[in-house]
Phi, psi and omega in degrees: 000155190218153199213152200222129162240134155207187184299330183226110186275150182250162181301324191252061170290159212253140157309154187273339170289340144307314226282165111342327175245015168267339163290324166279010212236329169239029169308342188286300265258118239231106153306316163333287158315312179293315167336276169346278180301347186276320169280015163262325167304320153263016156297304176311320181259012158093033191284155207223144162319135177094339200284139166305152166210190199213135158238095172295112185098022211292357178042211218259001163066040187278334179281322194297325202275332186287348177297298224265024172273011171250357184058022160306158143279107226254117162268134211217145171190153198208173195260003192253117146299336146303299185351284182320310189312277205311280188303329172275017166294332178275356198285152169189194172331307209242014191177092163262168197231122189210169172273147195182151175246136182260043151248344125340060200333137176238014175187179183228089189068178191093006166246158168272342205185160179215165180219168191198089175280164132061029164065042181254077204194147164060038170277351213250138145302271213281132202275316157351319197255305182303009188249337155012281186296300174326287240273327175259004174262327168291330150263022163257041162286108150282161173340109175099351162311154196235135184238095162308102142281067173297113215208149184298165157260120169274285202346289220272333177276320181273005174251009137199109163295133140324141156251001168199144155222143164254145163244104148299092183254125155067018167091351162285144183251095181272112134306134195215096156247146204226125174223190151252136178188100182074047192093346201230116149328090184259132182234108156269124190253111161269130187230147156241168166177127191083018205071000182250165186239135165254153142215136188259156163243109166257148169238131166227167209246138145311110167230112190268156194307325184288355161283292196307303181303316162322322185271330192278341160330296197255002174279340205069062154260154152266123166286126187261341219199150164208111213228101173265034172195177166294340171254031153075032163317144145345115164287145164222108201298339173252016163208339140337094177271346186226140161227127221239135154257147144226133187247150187239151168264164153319000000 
């Protein structure tokens, strides 16, 4: 979840996952890698051209478009409408793009796999509204389908939080304050540019694997796989930076 403070906030503010300066702000963030996991992932589920899939959260679609260079059939969705803007630039035949909330069912079956990438994940207080999401991503399953959770490892992140850095990208100066607070991974980011001061809020919920394992559970996934990086390494919870699930439907 993201929160937008400035001097005069407007009704219509742009989301901090839309902006322009959450892309410069994360500009590092290496396609090269995203690719890579997605092709150990459909190496891993046996996935074939043409099968559908779903990119649950899908931000600017950097994961749907490496699906669908595997020829997958790709549906993609994120709850930001810049976002969308952004990701349809990329759009065809083979990759539509849509606004959507993912607690929400968005199908009732017809996929082979669904994805949850990059910790677009864990926004909720009420674990109630995260186990949601497992839960409407299973039923956009067909039978023997497979569900990717990609979710930060807090065991491994919260005991060390930055609690402040700065970066100066592109002539901006980002502030980065990082705490725990109530349950919550908290990142404050501040900026000025142009004469106005921003400050964005990202939250991500502590949610440890015996939870994460609980939501797939009560979806009726079997967790088949538990993985902590990207080339589908062994998890370990105190060396482990990712904790990767895959869950199967019945």
């Amino acid at each position: 979840m993201t929160q937008l403070e400035s001097p005069a906030p407007q009704a219509n503010a742009p989301d901090w996952f839309g902006t322009p300066y959450y892309a410069l702000l994360y500009h590092h963030r290496d396609e090269t890698e995203a690719c890579l996991f997605i092709a150990n992932l459909v190496r891993y589920l046996g996935l074939q051209p043409g099968d559908r899939v779903l990119d649950i959260g899908c931000g600017r679609g950097r994961h749907a478009v490496c699906l669908r260079e595997h020829g997958l059939d790709v549906d993609a969705f994120d709850i930001s409408p810049a976002c969308i803007a952004v990701a349809r630039r990329h759009a065809g035949e083979k990759l539509r793009f849509h606004v959507h909330d993912m607690r929400r069912p968005f199908a009732a079956g017809g996929y082979r796999c669904a994805f949850n990438m990059f910790t677009s994940f864990g926004y909720f207080a009420d674990d109630a509204e995260n186990a949601r999401v497992v839960a409407a991503a299973a039923q956009a399953l067909d039978p023997g389908g497979g569900l990717v959770l990609d979710f930060l490892n807090a065991h491994w992140i919260v005991p060390r939080l930055t609690p402040f850095s700065v970066q100066v990208i592109g002539g901006v100066r980002f502030e980065i304050r990082r705490e725990y607070a109530e349950g919550f991974i908290v990142k404050t980011i501040a900026f000025e540019d142009a004469g106005q001061r921003f400050r964005f809020i990202e939250r991500v919920k502590d949610i440890r694997l015996p939870t994460l394992q609980s939501f797939f559970t009560e979806a009726d996934l079997r967790v088949e796989a538990i993985f902590g990086d990207y080339d589908l390494s062994p998890y370990a919870p105190d060396a482990s930076r990712r904790v990767i699930l895959i869950g199967r439907k019945p």
